[in-house]
C-alpha positions as CSV (number, residue, x, y, z in Angstrom):
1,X,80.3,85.8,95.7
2,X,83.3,83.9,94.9
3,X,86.9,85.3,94.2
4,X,88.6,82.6,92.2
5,X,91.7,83.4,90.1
6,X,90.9,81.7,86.6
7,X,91.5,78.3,86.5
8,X,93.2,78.7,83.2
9,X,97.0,79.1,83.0
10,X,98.7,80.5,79.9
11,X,101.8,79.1,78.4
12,X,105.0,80.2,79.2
13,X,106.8,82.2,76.4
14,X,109.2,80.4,74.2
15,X,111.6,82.7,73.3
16,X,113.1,86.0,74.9
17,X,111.2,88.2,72.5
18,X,108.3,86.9,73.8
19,X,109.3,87.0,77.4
20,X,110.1,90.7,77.2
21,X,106.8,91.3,75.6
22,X,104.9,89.8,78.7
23,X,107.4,92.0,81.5
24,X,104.6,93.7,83.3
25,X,104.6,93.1,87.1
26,X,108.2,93.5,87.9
27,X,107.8,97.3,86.4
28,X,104.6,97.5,88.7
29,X,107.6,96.5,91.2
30,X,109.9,98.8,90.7
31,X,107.4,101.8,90.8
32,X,105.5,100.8,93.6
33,X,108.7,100.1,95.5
34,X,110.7,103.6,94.5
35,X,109.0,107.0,96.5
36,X,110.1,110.3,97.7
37,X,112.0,108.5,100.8
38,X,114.2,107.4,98.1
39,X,115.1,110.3,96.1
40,X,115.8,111.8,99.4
41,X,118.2,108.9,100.4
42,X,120.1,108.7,97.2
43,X,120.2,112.4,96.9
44,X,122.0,112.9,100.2
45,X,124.3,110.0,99.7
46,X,125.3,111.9,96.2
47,X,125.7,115.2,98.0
48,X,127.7,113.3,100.8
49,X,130.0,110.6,99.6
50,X,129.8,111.5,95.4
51,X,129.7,108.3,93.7
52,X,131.6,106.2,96.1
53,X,128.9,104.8,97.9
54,X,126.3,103.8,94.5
55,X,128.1,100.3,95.1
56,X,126.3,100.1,98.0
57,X,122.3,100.5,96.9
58,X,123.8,97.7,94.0
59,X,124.5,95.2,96.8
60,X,121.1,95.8,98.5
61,X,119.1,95.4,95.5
62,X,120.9,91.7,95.0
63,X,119.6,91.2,98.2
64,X,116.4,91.9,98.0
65,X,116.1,90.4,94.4
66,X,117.2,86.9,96.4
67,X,114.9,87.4,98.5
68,X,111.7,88.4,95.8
69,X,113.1,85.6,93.6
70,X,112.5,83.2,96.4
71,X,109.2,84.3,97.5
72,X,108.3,84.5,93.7
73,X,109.2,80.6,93.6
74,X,107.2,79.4,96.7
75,X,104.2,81.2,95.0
76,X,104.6,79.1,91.4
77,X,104.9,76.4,93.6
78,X,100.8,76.4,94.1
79,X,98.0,78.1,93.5
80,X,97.5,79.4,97.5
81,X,99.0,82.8,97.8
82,X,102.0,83.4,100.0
83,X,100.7,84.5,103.1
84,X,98.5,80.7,102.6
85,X,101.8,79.3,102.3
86,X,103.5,81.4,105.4
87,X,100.3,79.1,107.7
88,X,102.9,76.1,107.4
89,X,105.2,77.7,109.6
90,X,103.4,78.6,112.4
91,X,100.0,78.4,111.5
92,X,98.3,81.7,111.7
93,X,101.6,83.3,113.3
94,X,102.8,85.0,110.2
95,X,99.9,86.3,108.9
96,X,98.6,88.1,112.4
97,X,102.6,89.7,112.8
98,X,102.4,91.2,108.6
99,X,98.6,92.0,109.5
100,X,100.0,94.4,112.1
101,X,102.7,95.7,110.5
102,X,100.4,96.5,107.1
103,X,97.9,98.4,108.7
104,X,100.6,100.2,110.3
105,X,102.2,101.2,107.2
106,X,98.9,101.6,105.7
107,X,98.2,104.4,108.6
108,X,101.3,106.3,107.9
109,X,101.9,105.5,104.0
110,X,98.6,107.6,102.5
111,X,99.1,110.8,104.0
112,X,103.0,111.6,103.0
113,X,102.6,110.0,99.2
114,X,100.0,112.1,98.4
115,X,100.9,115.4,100.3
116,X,104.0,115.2,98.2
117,X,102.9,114.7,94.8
118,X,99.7,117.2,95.2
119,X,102.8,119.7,96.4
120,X,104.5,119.0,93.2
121,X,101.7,119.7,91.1
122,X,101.5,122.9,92.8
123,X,104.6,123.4,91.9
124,X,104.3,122.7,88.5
125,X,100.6,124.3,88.0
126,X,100.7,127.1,90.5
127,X,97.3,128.1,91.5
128,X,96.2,124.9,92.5
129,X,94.6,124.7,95.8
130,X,96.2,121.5,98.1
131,X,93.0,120.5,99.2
132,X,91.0,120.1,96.3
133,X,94.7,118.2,94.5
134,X,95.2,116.1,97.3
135,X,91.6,114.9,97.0
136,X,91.8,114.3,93.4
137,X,95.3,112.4,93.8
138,X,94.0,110.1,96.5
139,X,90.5,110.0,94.7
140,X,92.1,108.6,91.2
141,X,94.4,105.8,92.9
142,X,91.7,104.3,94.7
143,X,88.8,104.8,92.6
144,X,91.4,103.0,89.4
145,X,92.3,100.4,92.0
146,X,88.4,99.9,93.1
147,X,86.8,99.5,89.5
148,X,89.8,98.6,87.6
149,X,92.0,95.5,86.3
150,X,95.3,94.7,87.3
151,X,96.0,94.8,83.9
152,X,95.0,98.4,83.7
153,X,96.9,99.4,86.7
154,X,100.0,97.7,84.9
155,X,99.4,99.8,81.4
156,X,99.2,102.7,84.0
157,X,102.8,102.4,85.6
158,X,104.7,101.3,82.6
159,X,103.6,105.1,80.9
160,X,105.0,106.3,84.3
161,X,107.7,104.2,83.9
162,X,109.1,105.5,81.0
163,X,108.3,109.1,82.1
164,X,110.6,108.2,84.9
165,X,113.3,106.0,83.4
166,X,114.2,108.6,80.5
167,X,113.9,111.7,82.8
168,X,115.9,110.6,85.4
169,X,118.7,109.2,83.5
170,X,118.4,112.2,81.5
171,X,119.2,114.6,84.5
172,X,122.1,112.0,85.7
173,X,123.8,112.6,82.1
174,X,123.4,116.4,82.2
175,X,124.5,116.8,85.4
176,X,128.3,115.3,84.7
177,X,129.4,118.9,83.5
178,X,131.4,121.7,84.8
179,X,131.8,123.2,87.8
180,X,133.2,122.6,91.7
181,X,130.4,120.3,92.2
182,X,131.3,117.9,89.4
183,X,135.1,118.2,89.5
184,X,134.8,117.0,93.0
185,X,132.2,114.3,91.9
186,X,134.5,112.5,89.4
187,X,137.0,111.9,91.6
188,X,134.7,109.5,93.7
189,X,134.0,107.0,91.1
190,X,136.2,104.2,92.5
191,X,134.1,102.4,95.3
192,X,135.0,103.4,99.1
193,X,134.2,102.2,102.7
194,X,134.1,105.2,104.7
195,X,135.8,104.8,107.8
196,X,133.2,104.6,110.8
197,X,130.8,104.2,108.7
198,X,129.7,100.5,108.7
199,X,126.0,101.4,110.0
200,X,125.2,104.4,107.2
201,X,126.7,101.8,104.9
202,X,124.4,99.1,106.2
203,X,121.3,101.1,106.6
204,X,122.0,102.3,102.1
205,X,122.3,98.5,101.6
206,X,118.9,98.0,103.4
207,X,117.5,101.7,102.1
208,X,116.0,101.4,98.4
209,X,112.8,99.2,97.7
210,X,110.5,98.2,100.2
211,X,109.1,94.9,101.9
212,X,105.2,95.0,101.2
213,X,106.4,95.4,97.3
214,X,108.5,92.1,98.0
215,X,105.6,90.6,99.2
216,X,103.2,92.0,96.6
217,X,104.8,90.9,93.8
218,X,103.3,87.6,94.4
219,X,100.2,89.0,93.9
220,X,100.9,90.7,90.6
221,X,102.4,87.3,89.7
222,X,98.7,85.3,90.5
223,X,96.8,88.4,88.4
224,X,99.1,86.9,85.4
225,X,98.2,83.6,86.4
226,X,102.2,82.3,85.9
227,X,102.3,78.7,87.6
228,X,104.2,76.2,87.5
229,X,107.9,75.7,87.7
230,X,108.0,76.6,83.9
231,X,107.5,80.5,84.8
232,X,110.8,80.3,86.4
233,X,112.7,81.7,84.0
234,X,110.1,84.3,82.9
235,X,109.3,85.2,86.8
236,X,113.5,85.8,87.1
237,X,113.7,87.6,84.4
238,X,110.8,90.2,85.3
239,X,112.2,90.4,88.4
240,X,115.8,91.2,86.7
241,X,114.6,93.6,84.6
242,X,112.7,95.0,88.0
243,X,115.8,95.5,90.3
244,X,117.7,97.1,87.1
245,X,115.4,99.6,86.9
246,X,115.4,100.3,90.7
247,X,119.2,100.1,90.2
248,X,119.3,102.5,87.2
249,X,117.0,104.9,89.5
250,X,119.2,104.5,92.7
251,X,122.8,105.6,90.7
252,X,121.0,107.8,88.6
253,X,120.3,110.1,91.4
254,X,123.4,109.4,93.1
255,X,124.9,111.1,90.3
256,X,122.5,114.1,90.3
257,X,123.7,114.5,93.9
258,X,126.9,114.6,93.2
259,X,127.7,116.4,90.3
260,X,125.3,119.2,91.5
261,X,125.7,119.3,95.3
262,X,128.9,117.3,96.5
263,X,130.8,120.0,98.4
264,X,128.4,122.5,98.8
265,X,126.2,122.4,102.1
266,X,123.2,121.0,100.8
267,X,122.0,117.9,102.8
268,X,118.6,116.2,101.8
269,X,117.4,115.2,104.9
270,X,113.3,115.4,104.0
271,X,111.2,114.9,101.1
272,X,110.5,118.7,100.9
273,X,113.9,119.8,100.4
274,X,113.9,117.7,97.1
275,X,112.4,120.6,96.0
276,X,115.4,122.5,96.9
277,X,117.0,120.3,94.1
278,X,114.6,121.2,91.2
279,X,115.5,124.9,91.9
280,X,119.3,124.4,92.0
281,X,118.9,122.8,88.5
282,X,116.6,125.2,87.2
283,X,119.5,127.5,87.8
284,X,122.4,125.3,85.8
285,X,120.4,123.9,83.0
286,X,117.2,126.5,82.6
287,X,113.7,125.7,83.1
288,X,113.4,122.4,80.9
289,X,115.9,120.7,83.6
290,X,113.7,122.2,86.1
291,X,110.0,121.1,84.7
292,X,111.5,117.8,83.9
293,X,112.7,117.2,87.3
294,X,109.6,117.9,88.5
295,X,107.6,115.5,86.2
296,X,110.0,112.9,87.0
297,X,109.5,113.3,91.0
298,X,105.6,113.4,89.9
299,X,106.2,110.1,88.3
300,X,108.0,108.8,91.0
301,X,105.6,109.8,93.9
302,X,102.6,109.3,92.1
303,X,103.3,105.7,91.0
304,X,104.3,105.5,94.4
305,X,100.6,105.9,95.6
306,X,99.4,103.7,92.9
307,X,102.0,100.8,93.6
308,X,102.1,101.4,97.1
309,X,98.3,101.2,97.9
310,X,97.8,98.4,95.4
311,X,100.7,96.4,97.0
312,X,99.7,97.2,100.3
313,X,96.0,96.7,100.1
314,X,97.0,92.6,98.4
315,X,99.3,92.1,101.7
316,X,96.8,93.5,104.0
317,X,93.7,91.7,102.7
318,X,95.4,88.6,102.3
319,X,96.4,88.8,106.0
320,X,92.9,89.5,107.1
321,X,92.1,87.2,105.0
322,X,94.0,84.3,106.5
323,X,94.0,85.2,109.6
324,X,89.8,85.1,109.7
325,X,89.4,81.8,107.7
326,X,92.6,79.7,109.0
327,X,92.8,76.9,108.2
328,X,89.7,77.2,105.8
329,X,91.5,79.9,104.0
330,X,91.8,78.2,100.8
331,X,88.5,76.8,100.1
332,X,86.5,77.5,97.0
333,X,85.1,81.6,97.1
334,X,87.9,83.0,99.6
335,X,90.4,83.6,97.2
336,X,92.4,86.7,97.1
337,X,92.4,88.8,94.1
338,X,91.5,92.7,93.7
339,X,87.5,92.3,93.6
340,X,87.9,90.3,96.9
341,X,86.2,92.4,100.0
342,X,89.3,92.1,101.8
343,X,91.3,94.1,98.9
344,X,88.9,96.9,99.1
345,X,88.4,96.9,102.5
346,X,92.0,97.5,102.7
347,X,91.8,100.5,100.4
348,X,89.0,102.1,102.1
349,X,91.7,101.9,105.4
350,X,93.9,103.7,103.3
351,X,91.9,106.2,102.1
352,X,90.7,107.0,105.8
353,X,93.5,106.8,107.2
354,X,95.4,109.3,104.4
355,X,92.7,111.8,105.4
356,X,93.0,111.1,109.3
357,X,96.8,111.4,109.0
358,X,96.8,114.6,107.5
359,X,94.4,115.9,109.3
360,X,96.4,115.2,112.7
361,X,100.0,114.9,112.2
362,X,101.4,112.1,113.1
363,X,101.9,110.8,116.5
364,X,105.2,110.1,117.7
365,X,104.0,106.9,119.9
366,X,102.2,105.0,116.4
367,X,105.4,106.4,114.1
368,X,107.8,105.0,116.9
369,X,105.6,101.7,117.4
370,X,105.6,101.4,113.3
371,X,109.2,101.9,112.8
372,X,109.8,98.9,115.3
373,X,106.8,96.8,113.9
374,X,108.0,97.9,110.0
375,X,111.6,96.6,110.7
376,X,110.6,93.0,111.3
377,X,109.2,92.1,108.4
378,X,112.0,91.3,106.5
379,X,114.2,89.3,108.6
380,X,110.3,87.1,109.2
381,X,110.3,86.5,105.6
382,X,113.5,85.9,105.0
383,X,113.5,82.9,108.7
384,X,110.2,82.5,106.4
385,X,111.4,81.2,103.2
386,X,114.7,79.6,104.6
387,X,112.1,76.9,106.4
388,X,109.4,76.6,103.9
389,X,112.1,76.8,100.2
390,X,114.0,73.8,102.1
391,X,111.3,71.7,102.5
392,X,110.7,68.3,101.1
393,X,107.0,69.4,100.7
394,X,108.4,72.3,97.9
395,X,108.7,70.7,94.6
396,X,112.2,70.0,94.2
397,X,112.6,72.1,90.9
398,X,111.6,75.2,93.0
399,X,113.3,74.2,96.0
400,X,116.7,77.2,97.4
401,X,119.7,75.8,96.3
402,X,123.2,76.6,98.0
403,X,123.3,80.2,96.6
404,X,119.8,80.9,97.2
405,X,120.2,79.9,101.2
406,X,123.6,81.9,101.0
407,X,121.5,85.0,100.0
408,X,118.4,84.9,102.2
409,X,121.3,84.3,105.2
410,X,122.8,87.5,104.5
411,X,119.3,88.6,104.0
412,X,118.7,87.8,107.9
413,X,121.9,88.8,108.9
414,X,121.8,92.2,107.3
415,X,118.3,92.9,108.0
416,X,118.3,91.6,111.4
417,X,120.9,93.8,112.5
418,X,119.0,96.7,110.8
419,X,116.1,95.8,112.9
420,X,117.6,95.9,116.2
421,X,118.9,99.0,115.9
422,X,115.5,99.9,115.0
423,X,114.1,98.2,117.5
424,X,116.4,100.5,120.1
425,X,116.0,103.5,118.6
426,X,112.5,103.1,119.1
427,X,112.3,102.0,122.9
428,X,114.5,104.7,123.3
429,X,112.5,106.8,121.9
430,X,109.3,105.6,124.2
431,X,111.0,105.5,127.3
């Protein structure tokens, strides 16, 4: 059976007011690439370092919104996907190194995403068995990925979206009141560098939104059927409104950190002491604060599973997908979309591997060996895209210009770095 994307391409929108109307996969984005990892990061720099460090997640995400504009560009450059285009650097190289990496993170990913928000609907519905609500969490992202539309799963995640957006920024503005916690918390609103502190500064820059959502945006974009260079301007400004949100997120719980726990000796270190936050606003601002917080982590995590297995299910189908059919790929009924077998092969990995996960714990070996693996992918993408964005075979209109290079280079740079300490952490950790 083939799985062609529709030959037909729509017309980009004239005017802004149209352009905002058709935002959809960059708020798929932003969900799928904000989870409980990053409440838990933002939260503890808050409770840390106040506001002084928010700077820092602000930098990162202009990073990585180089680096999705880019890939966004090379996949309006043609109709193959990206992972089709990664074959002209390497040949099947790419693909076989993400392939890795995907079912990897697909083996970990299930398991905590779901374990979290099943525990927060105990939370907020206590009774609930975990079993039976972990079931039905997992159950309803894959079955709604299975039979649905992309366009369904987008409807989806803007409702959560909103739920998110307005309850988070809601808690940030509360939480600027009274009290030691937010006395001490306005005076860190000028920007610092803590001293001996380049490598927690580094690792925030590098810490909020993740790679396979980089590279599944491209997929979202093909669902739309935007191609062309004329989608430029309509695929940078998704992607703006994208990396605001994340941005909006990322200092709106900065501030919830720090008005509420700087100074005290609160440190988030895991996703279950978020939890530990809900109850030390349920006692400042009463049990709306508290139910509120709670929905708004549900949103987050549970859009996280929706986003997250969507996204990583495109990536890791496409792989397998290239990496079988190389250099046939691209012929006429392989194409990738989310009926393709690959796709829900990919989620049926997921699923298991959720189950298997939980079941077992996970194994220090595979968590050291996916850390390591994990940590490559985006310095590859960004050597990637520096090769195949400067080529003369890329449409010159979509070619990197001189700031685009000058942002996937600190891209590498950055990333790079953060790898190899990765990368010795984790043969540390082996040996």
């Amino acid at each position: 059976m083939a799985h062609t994307v529709p030959p037909q391409t729509p017309a980009p929108p004239a005017t802004w007011a149209r352009a905002l109307r058709l935002i959809g996969p960059g708020i798929v984005l932003a969900l799928a690439s904000v989870g409980a990892s990053d409440m838990v990061t933002t939260l503890n720099s808050g409770a840390q370092y106040g506001m002084a460090l928010a700077w820092v997640f602000v930098v990162g995400l202009v990073l990585k919104y180089a680096l999705n504009e880019s890939i966004a560009r090379l996949q309006l450059s043609g109709d193959r996907s990206f992972l089709s285009h990664l074959t002209q650097v390497g040949g099947r190289t790419f693909p076989a190194i993400l392939l890795v990496a995907e079912l990897l993170i697909g083996l970990f990913f299930g398991a905590g995403v779901c374990s979290i928000s099943t525990l927060i609907l105990m939370e907020l519905f206590p009774g609930l068995p975990f079993g039976i609500t972990f079931a039905a969490v997992l159950a309803s992202a894959v079955v709604m990925l299975w039979i649905g539309r992309y366009s369904l799963v987008e409807k989806v995640m803007v409702g959560f979206a909103v739920l998110m957006f307005f309850g988070i920024v809601y808690l940030a503005l509360t939480s600027a009141g009274s009290g030691a916690s937010a006395a001490q918390a306005r005076q860190t609103l000028l920007p610092i560098l803590p001293t001996n502190s380049l490598v927690t500064v580094l690792s925030l820059i590098g810490g909020v939104g993740g790679a396979t959502g980089i590279m599944a945006y491209t997929y979202f974009v093909r669902e739309k059927r935007w191609s062309g260079s004329e989608w430029r301007t309509m695929v940078r400004t998704d992607l703006a409104v994208s990396y605001l949100m994340i941005g909006i997120f990322a200092v709106a719980m900065t501030a919830v950190g720090a008005f509420w726990l700087l100074g005290g000796k609160h440190k988030i270190t895991s996703n279950d002491a978020v939890f530990e936050v809900g109850e030390i606003l349920a006692g400042q601002i009463g049990t709306v604060g508290h139910v509120l917080f709670l929905l708004s982590f549900f949103a987050v995590t549970y859009s996280s599973v929706l986003g997250g297995f969507q996204g990583i299910a495109y990536v890791t189908g496409d792989c397998l997908r290239v990496v079988r059919r190389y250099p046939h790929q691209d012929e006429p009924g392989h194409d990738m979309s989310a009926k393709a077998p690959e796709f829900r092969a990919a989620l049926v990995w997921l699923a298991l591997c959720s189950v298997l996960i939980l079941q077992t714990g996970k194994p220090v070996t595979l968590v050291l060996i996916y850390a390591a693996i994990s940590s490559l992918v985006l310095p590859i993408l960004s050597v990637a895209l520096l090769i195949i964005m400067n080529r003369a075979s890329t449409p010159p209109d979509l070619r990197n210009g001189r700031l685009s290079n000058a942002l996937l280079v600190a891209c590498l740079a950055l990333f790079g770095f953060l790898c190899l300490l990765q990368l010795q952490e984790t043969i540390t950790g082996l040996l």
